[in-house]
Backbone bond lengths (Angstrom), bond angles and torsions (degrees), N, CA, C in turn:
res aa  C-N    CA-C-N  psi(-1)  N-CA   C-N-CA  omega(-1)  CA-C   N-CA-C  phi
1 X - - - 1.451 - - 1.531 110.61 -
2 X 1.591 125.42 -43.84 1.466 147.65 -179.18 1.939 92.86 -46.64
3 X 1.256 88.90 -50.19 1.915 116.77 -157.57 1.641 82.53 -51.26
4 X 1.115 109.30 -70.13 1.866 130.31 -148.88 1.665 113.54 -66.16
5 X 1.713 102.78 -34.67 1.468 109.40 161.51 1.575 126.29 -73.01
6 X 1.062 123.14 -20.95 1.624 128.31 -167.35 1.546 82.23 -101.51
7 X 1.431 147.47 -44.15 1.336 128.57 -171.77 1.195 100.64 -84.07
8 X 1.522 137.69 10.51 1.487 133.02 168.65 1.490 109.36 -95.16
9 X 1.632 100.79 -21.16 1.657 94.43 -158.88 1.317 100.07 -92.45
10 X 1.913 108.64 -28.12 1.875 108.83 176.78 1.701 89.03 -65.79
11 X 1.516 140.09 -38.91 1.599 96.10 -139.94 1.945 83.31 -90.31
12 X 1.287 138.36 12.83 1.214 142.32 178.13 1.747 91.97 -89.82
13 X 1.206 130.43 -62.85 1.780 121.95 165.23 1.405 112.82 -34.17
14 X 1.030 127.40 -64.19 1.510 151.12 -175.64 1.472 85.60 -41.85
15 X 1.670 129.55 -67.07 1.053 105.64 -156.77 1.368 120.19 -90.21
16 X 1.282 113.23 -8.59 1.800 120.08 -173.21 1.363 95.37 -71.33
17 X 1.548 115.65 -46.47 2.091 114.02 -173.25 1.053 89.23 -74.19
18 X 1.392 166.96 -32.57 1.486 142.72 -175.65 1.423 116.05 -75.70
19 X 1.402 110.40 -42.79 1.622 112.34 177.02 1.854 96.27 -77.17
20 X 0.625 132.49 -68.93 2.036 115.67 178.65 1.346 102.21 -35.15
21 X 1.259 129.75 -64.62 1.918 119.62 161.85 1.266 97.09 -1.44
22 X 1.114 92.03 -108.64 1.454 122.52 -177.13 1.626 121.33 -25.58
23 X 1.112 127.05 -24.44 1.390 139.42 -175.54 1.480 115.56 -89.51
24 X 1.639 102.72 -47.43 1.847 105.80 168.37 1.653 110.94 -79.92
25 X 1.141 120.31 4.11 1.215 108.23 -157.13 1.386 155.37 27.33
26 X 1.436 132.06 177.53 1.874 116.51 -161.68 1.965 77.12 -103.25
27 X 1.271 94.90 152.73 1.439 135.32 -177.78 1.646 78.82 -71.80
28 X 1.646 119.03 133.89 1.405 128.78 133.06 1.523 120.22 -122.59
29 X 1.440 111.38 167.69 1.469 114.14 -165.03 2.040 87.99 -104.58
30 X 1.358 95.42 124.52 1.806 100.54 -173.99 1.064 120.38 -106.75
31 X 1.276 151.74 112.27 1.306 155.57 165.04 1.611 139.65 -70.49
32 X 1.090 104.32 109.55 1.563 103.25 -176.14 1.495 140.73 -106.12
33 X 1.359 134.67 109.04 1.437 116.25 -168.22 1.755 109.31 -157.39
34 X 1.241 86.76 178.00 1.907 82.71 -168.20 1.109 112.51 -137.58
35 X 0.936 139.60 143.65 1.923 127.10 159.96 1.614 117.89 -107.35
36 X 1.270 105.21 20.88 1.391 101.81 169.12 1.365 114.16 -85.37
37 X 1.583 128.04 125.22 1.171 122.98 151.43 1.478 140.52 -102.48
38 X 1.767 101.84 111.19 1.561 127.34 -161.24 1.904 82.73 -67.45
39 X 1.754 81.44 158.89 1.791 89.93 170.84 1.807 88.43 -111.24
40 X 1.356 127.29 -10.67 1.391 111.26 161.06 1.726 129.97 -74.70
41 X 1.358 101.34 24.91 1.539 103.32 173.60 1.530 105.17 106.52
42 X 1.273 137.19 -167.37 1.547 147.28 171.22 1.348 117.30 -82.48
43 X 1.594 116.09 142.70 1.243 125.49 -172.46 1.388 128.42 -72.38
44 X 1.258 154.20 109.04 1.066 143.30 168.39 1.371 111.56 -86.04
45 X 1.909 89.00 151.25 1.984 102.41 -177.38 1.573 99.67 -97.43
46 X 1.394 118.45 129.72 1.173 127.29 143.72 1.547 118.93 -105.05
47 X 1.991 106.98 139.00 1.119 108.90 -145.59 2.185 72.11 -135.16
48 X 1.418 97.34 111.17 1.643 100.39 176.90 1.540 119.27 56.29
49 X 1.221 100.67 39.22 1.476 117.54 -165.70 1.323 114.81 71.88
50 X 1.349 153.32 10.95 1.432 133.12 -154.53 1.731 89.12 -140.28
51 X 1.443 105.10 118.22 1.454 117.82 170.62 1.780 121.83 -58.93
52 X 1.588 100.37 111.65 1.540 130.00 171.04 1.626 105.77 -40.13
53 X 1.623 86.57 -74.98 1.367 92.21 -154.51 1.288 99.09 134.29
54 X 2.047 116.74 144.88 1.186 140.13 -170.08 1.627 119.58 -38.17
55 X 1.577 103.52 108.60 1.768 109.89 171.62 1.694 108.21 -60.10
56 X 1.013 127.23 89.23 1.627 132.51 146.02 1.586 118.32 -26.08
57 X 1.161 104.76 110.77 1.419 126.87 -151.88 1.811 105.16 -92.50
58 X 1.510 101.34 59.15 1.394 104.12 178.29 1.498 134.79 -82.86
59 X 1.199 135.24 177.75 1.284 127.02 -161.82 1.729 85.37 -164.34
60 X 1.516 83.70 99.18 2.081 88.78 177.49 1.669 116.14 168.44
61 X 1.034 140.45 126.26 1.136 146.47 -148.53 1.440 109.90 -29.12
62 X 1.081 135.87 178.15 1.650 148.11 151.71 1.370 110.27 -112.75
63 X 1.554 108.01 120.02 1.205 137.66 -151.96 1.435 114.85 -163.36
64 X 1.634 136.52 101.40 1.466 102.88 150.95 1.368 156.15 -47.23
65 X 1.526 101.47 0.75 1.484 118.54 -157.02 1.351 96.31 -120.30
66 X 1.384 117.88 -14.33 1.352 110.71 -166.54 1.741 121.48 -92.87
67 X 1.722 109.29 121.77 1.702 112.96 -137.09 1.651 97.80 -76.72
68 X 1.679 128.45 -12.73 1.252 123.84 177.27 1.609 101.07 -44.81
69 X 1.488 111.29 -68.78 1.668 125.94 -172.35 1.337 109.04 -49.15
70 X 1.304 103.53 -54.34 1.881 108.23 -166.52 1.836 104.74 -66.06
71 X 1.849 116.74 -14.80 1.361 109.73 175.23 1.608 111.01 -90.39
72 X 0.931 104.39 -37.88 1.860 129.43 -170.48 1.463 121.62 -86.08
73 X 1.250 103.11 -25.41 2.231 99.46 -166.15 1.196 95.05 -97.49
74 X 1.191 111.80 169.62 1.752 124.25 -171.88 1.440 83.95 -79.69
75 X 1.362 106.96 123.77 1.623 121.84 143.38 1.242 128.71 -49.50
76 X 1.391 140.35 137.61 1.597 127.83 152.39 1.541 112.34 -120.31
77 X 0.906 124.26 155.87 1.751 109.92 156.09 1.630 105.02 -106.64
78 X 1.624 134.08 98.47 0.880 116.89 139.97 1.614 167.99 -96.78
79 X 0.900 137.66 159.15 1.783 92.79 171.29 1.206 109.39 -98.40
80 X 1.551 96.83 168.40 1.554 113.94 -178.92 1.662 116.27 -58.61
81 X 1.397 106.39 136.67 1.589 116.30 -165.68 1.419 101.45 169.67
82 X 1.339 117.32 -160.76 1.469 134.89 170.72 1.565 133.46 -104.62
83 X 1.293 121.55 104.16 1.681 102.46 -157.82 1.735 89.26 -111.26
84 X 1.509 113.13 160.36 1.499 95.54 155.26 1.991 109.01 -118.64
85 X 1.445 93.30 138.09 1.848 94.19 -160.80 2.365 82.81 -93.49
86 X 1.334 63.15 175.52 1.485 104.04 175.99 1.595 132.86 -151.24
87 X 1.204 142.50 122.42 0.984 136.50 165.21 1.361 121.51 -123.85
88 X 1.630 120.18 118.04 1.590 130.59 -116.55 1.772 75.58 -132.88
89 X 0.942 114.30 145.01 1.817 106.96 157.61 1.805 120.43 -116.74
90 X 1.238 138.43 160.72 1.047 128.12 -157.09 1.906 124.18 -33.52
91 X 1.441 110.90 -55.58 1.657 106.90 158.38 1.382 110.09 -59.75
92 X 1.523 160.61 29.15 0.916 145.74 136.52 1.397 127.00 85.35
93 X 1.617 102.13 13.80 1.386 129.78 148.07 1.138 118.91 -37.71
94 X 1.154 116.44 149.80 1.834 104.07 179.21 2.404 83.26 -130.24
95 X 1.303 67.64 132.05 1.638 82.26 -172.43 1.325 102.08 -109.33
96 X 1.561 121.38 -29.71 1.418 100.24 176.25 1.608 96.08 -160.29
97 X 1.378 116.59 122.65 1.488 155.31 174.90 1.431 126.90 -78.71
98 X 1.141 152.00 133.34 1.154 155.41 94.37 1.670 145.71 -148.78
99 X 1.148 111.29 -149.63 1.920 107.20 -172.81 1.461 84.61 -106.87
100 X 1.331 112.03 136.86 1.715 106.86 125.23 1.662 117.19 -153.35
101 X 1.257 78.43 156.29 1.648 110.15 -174.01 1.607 121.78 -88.51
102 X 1.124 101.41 140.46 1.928 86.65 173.32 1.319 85.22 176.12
103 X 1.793 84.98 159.07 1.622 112.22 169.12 1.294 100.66 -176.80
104 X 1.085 114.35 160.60 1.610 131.06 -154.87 1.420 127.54 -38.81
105 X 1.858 114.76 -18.80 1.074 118.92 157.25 1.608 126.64 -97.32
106 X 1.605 105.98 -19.74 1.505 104.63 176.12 1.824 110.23 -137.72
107 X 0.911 109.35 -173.56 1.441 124.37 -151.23 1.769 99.44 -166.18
108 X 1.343 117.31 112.62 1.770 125.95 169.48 1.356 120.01 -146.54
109 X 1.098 111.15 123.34 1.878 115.98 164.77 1.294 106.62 -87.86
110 X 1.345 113.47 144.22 1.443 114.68 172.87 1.500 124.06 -148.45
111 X 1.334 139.07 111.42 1.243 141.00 170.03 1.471 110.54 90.93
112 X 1.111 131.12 171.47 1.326 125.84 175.74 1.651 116.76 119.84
113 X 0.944 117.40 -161.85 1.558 132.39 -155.67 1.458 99.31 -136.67
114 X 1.845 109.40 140.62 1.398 103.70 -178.63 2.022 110.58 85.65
115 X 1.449 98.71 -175.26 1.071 109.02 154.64 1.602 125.64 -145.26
116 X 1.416 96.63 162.36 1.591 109.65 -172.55 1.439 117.19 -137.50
117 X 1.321 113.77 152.07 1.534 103.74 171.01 1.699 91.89 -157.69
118 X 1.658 98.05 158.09 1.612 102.42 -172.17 1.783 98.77 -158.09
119 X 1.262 74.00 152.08 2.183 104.94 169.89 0.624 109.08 -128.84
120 X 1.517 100.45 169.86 1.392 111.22 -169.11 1.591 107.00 -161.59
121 X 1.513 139.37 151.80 1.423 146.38 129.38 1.584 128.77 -88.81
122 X 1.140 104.59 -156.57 0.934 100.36 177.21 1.562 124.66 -84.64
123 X 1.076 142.19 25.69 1.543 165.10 -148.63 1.403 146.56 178.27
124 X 1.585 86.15 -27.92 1.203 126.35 -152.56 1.818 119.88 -116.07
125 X 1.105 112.15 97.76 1.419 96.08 -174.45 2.046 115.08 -120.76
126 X 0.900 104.90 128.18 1.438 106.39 169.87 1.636 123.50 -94.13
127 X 0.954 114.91 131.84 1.860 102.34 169.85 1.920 106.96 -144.11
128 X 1.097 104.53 127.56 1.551 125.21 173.02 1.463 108.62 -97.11
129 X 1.626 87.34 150.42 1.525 101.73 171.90 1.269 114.30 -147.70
130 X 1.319 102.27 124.69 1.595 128.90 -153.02 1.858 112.01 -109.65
């Protein structure tokens, strides 16, 4: 009986530290950039309403690996979760919108305004806005 309670109470530990894992999520390094060129000035990323900082207006494959983006696009460090982005141009237009989701096994954009597209590795995430 001694036996059956202590292997109930580790696999009850076991599961509270895996779901908190899972809840703060793993830190990724995020990438941001655009190739649209607004005639109202340069794009800014909003990330849950709160301004990033200037979308770098590149023109070059989508790639996590690829060192143009990883030298040039706005960096973030986030963790994995749900953010909703924005990319606003100087009047405060929002030209291109949406959700995405991710964590270490998946990666999704969803709904919104504009367009977007994104990659990802294992750490590593890129997302454009088109």
């Amino acid at each position: 009986m001694l036996k059956q309670l202590s292997r109930i109470a580790i696999f009850i530990s076991v599961v509270v530290i895996v779901t908190n894992c899972k809840k703060f999520g793993k830190p990724f390094d995020t990438y941001f950039f655009t190739d649209i060129e607004s005639t109202a000035g340069p794009l800014q990323l909003f990330v849950d309403g709160n301004n990033k900082g200037h979308l770098p207006d590149l023109k070059t494959s989508m790639s996590p690996d690829n060192d143009t983006i990883i030298r040039q696009a706005l960096h973030l460090t986030l963790k994995a979760g749900k953010y909703h982005l924005q990319a606003k141009d100087s009047l405060s237009n929002v030209i291109s919108e949406c959700t995405l989701k991710f964590s270490s096994t998946s990666t999704r954009l969803s709904g919104g305004k504009g367009g977007q597209a994104t990659s990802s590795s294992s750490d590593r995430l890129v997302t454009k806005f088109y």
